[in-house]
C-alpha positions as CSV (number, residue, x, y, z in Angstrom):
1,X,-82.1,-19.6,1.6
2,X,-84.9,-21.6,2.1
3,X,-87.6,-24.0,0.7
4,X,-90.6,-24.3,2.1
5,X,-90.2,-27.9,3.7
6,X,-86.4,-26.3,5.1
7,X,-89.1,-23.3,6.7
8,X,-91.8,-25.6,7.8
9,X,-89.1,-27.5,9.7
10,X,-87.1,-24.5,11.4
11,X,-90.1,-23.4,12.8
12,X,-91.1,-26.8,13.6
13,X,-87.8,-26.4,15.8
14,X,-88.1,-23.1,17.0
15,X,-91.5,-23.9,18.0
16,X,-91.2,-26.8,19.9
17,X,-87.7,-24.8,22.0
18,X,-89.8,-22.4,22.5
19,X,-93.5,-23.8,23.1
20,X,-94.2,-22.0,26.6
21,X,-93.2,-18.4,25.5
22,X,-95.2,-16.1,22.9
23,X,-93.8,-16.4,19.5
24,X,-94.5,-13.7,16.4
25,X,-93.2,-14.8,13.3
26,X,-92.3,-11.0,11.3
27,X,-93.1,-11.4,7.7
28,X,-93.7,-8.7,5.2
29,X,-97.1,-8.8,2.5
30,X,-96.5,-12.2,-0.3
31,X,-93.1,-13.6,2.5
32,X,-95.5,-16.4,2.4
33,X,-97.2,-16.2,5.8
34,X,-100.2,-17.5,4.8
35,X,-98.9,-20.5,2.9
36,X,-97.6,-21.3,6.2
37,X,-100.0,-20.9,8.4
38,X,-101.6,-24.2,6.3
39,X,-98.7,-26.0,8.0
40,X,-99.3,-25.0,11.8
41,X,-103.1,-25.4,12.7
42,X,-102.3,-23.9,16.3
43,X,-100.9,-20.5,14.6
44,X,-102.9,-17.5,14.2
45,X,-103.0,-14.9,11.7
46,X,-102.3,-11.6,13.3
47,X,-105.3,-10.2,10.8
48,X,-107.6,-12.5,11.8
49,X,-107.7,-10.7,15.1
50,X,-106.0,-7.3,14.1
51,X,-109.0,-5.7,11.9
52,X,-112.1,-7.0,13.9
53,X,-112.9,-3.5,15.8
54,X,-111.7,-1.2,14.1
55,X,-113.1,2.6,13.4
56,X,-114.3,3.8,10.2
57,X,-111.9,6.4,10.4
58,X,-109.1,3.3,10.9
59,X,-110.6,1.2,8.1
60,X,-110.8,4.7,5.7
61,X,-106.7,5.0,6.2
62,X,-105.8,1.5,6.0
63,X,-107.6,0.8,2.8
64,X,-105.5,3.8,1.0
65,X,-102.5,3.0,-1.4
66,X,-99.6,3.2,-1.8
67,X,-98.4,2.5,1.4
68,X,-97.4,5.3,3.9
69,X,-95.9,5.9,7.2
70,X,-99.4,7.0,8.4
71,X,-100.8,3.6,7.1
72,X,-98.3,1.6,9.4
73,X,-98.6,3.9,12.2
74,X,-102.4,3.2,11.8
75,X,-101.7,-0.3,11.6
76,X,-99.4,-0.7,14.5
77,X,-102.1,1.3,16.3
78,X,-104.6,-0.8,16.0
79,X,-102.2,-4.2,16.4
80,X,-101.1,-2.8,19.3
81,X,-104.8,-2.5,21.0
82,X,-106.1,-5.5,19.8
83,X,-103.5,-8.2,19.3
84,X,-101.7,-10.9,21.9
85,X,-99.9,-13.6,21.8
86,X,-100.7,-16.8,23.4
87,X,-98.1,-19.6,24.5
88,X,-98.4,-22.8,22.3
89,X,-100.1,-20.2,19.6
90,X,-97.3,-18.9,17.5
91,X,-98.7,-15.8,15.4
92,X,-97.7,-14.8,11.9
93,X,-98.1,-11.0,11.3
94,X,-96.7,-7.7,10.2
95,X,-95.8,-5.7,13.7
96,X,-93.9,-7.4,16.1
97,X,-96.3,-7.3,19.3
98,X,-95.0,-8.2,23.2
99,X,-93.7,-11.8,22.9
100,X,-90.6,-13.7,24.0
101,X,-89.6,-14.6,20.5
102,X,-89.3,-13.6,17.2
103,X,-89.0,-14.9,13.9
104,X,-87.9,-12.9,10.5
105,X,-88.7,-14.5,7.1
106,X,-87.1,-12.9,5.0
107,X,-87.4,-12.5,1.1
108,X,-85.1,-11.3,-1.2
109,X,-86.5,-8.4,-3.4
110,X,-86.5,-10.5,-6.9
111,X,-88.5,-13.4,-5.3
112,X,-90.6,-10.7,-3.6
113,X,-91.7,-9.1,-7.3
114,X,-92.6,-12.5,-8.4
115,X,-95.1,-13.2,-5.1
116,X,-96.7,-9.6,-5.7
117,X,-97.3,-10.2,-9.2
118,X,-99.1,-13.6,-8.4
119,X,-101.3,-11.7,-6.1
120,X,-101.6,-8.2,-8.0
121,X,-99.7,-6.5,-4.6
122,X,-98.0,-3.3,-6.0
123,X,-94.3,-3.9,-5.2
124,X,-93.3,-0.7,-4.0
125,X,-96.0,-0.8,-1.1
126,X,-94.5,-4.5,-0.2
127,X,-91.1,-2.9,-0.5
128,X,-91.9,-0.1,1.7
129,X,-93.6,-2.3,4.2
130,X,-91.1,-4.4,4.1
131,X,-88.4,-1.2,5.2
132,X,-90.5,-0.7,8.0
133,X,-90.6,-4.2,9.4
134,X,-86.9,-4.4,9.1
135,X,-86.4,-1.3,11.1
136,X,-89.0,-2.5,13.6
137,X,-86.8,-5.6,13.3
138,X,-83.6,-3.8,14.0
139,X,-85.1,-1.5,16.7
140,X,-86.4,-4.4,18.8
141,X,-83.1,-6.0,18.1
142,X,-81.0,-3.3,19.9
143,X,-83.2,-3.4,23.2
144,X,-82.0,-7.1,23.1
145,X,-85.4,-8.2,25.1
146,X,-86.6,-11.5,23.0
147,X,-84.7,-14.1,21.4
148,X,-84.8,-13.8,17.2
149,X,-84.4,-15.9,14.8
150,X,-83.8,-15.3,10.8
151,X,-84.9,-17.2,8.3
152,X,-84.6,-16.3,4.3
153,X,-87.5,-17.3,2.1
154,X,-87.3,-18.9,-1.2
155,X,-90.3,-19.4,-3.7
């Protein structure tokens, strides 16, 4: 496990081994992404770019709850059009796009019910999200084309 200054260092490290390849740091909904992003001004949120043009139709499925296969098929649709990674530009995100590396955070499913409450995210839909991610995870894992690293989140 791992605090946040333990995190903000390891991928200090992993970073800096790693600063002319693509990077995507894999993180389920309330991991704690966003928190840090705050720490690494030159990383991008894969959202930022993700949703800009998008179709109403798009927008109309992505905006349903709870969470569903079609909603991360959806997603990884519309990641997959719209999102790259730059060298020196490590991005934080949901759907592993092409890129050399690849970091998991991890959280374990107590901490992860404490994060959703903070932000009112239904747990199930972070729970399900998260299932998928792993099995992207996993499936990337077994072509054995980038390098990955794991790292478990703490609060």
């Amino acid at each position: 496990m791992s605090t946040i200054n333990n995190t903000v260092n390891n991928l200090k490290t992993i970073f800096e081994k790693h600063k002319a390849e693509r990077i995507f740091v894999l993180g389920t909904t309330c991991v704690g992404k966003t928190t840090l992003l705050d720490y690494f001004p030159e990383a991008i949120d894969m959202d930022a770019v993700a949703f800009i043009d998008i179709t109403e139709a798009e927008a109309e499925i992505i905006g349903r709850t709870p969470w569903t296969k079609e909603i991360g098929d959806t997603v990884d649709n519309i990641v997959y059009r719209n999102v790259r990674v730059k060298a020196g530009q490590p991005m934080f995100g949901t759907v592993i796009v092409d890129c050399e590396v690849v970091v998991y955070l991890d959280i374990s499913d107590a901490i992860l019910e404490k994060h959703c409450k903070k932000r009112s995210v239904d747990l199930s839909d972070a729970l399900q999200m998260k299932k998928a991610i792993e099995k992207d995870w996993d499936d990337h894992k077994k072509i054995n084309e980038k390098e990955f690293y794991y790292v478990s989140m703490t609060e």
